[in-house]
VMD Tcl script that builds the backbone (N, CA, C; Angstrom):
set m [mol new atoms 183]
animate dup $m
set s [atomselect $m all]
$s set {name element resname resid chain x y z} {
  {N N UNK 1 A -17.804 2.893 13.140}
  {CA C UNK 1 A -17.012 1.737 13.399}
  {C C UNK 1 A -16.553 1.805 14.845}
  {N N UNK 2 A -16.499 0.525 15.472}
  {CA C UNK 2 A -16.191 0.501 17.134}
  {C C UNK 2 A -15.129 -0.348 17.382}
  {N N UNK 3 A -14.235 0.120 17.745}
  {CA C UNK 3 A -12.883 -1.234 17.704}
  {C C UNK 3 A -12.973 -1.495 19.195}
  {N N UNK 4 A -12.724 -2.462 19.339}
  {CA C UNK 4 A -12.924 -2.876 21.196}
  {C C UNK 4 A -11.482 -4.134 21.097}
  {N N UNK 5 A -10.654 -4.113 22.129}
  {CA C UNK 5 A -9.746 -4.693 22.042}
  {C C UNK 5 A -10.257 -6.140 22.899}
  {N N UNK 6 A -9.901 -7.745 22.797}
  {CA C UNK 6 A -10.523 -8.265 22.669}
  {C C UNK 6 A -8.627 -9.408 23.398}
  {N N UNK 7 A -8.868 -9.992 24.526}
  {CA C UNK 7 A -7.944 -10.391 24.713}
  {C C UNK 7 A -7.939 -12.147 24.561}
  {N N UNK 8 A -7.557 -12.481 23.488}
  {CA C UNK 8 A -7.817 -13.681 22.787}
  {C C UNK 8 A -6.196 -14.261 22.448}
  {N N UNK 9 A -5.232 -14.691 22.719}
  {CA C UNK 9 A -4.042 -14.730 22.419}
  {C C UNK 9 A -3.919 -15.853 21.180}
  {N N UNK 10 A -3.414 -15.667 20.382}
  {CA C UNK 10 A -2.739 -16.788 19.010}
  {C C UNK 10 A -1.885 -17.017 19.271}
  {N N UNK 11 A -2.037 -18.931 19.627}
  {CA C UNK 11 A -1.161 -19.571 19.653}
  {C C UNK 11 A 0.317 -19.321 17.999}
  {N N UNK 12 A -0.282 -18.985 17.318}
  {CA C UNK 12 A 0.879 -19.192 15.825}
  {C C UNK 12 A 1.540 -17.955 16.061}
  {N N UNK 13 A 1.233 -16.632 16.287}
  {CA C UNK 13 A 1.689 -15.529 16.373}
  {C C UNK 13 A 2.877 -15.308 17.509}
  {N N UNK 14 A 3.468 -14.609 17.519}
  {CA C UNK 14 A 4.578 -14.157 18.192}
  {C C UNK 14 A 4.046 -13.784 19.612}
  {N N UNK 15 A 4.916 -13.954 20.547}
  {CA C UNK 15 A 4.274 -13.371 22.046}
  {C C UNK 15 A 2.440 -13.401 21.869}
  {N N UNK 16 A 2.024 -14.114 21.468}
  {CA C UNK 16 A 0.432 -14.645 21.037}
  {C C UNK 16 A -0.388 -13.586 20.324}
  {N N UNK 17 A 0.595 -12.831 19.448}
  {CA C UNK 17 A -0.092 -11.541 18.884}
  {C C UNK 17 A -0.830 -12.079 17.724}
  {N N UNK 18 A -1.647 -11.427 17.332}
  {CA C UNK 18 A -2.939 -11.567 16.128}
  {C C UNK 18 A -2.387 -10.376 15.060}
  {N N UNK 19 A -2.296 -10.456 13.588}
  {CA C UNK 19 A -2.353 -9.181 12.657}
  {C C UNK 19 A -3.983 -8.484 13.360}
  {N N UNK 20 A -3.269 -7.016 13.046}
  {CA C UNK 20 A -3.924 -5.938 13.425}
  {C C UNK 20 A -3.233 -5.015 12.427}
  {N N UNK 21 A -4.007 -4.166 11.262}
  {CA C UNK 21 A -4.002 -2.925 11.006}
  {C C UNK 21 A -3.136 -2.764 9.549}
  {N N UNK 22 A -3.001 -4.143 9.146}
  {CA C UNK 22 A -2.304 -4.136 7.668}
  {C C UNK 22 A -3.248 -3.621 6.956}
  {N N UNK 23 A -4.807 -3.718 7.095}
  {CA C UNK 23 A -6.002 -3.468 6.083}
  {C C UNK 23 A -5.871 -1.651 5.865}
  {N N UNK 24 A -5.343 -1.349 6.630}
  {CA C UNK 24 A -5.619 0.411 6.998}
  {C C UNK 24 A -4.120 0.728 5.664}
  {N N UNK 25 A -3.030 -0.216 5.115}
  {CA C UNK 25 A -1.806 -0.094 4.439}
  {C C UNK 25 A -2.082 -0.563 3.482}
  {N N UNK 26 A -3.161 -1.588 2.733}
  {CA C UNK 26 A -3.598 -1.978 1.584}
  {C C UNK 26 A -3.920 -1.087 0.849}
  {N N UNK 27 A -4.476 0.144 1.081}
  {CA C UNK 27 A -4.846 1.350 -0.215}
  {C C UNK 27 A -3.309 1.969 -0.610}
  {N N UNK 28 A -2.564 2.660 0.497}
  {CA C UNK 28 A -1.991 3.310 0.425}
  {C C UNK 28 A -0.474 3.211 -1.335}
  {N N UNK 29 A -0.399 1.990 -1.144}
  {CA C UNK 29 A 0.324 1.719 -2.550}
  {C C UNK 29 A 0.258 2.065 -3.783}
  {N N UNK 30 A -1.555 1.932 -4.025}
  {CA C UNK 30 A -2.224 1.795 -5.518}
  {C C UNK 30 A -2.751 3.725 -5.506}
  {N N UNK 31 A -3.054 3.627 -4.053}
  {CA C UNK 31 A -3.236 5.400 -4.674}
  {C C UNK 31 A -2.204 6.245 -4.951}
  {N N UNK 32 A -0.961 5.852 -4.319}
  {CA C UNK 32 A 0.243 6.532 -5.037}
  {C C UNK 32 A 0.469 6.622 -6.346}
  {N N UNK 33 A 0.323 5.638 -6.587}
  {CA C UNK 33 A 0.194 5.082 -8.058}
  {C C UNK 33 A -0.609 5.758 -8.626}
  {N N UNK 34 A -1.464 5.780 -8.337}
  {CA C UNK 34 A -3.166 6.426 -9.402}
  {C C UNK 34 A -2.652 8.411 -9.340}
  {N N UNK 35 A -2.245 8.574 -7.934}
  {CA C UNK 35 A -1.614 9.870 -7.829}
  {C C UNK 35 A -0.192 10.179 -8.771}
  {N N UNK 36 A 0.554 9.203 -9.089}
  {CA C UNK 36 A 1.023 9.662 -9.766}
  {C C UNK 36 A 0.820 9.461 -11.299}
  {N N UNK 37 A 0.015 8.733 -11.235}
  {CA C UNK 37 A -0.671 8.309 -12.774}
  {C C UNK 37 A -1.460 9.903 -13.259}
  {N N UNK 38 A -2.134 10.145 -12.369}
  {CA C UNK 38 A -3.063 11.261 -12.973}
  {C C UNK 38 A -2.010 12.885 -12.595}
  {N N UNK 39 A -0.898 13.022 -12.149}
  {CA C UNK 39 A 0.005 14.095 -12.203}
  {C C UNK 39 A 0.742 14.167 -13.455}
  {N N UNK 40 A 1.402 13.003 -14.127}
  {CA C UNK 40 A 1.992 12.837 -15.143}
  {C C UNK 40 A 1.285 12.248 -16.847}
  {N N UNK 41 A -0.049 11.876 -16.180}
  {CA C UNK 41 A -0.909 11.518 -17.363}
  {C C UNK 41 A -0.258 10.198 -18.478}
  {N N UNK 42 A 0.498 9.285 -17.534}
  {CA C UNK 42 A 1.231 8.009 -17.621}
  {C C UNK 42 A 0.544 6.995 -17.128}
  {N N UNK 43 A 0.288 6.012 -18.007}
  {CA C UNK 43 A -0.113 4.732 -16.914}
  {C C UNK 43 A 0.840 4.076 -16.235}
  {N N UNK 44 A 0.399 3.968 -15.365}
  {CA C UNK 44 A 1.605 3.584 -13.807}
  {C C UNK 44 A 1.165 1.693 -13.849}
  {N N UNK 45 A 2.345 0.953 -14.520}
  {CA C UNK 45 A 1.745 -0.634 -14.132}
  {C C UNK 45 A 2.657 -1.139 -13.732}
  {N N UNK 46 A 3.059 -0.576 -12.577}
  {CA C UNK 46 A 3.932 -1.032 -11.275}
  {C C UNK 46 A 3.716 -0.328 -10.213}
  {N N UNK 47 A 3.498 -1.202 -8.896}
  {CA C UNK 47 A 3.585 -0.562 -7.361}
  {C C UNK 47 A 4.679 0.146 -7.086}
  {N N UNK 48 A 6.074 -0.632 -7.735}
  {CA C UNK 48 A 6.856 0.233 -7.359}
  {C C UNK 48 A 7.224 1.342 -7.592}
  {N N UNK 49 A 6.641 2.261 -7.599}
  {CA C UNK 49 A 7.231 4.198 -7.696}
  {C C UNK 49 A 7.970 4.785 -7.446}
  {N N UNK 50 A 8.901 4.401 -8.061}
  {CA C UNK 50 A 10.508 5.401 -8.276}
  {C C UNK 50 A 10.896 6.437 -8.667}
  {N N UNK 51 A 11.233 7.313 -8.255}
  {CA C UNK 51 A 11.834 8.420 -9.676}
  {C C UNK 51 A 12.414 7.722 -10.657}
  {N N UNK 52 A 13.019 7.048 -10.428}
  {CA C UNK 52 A 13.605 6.529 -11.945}
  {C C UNK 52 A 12.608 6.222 -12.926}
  {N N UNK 53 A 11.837 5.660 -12.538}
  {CA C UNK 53 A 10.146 4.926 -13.139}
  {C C UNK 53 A 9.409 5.490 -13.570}
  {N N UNK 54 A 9.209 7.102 -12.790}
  {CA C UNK 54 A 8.530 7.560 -13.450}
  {C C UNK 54 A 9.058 8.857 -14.463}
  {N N UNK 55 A 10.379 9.030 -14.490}
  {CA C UNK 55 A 10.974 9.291 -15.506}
  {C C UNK 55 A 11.265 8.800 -16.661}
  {N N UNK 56 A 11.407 7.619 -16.694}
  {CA C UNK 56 A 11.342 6.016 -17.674}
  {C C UNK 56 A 9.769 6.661 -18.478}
  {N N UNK 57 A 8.857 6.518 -17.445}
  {CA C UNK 57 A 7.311 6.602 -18.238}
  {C C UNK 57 A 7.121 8.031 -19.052}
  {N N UNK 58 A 7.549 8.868 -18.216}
  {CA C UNK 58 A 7.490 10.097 -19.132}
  {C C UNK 58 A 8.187 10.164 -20.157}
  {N N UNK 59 A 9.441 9.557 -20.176}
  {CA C UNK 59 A 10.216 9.194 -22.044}
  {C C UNK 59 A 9.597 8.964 -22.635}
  {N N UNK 60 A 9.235 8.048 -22.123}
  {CA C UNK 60 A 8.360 6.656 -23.144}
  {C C UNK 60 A 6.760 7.809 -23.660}
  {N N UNK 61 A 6.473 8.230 -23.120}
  {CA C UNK 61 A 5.319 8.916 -23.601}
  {C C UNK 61 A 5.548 10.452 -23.985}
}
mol reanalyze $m
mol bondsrecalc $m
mol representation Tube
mol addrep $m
């Protein structure tokens, strides 16, 4: 992969900035999840991962 910076300004964006680099933060949520799914052997069906939550799940199971 070759990233080349590319000076194109967006009018809608702030100081004419473009999104850059949310795609690289899209995994990071669901594998927590799956990480803590497969530590506790709970199905995890929420992003949000709390201790509280996943103490809740381990009761429950």
């Amino acid at each position: 992969m070759k990233n080349e910076l590319i000076d194109n300004p967006f009018e809608g964006g702030p100081y004419g900035a473009r999104s850059l680099g949310e795609l690289s933060l899209v995994g990071a949520a669901p594998a927590l999840a799956l990480a803590v799914q497969n530590a506790i052997g709970c199905k995890v069906k929420q992003i949000t991962v709390t201790p509280e939550y996943i103490m809740e799940l381990m009761k429950v199971n």
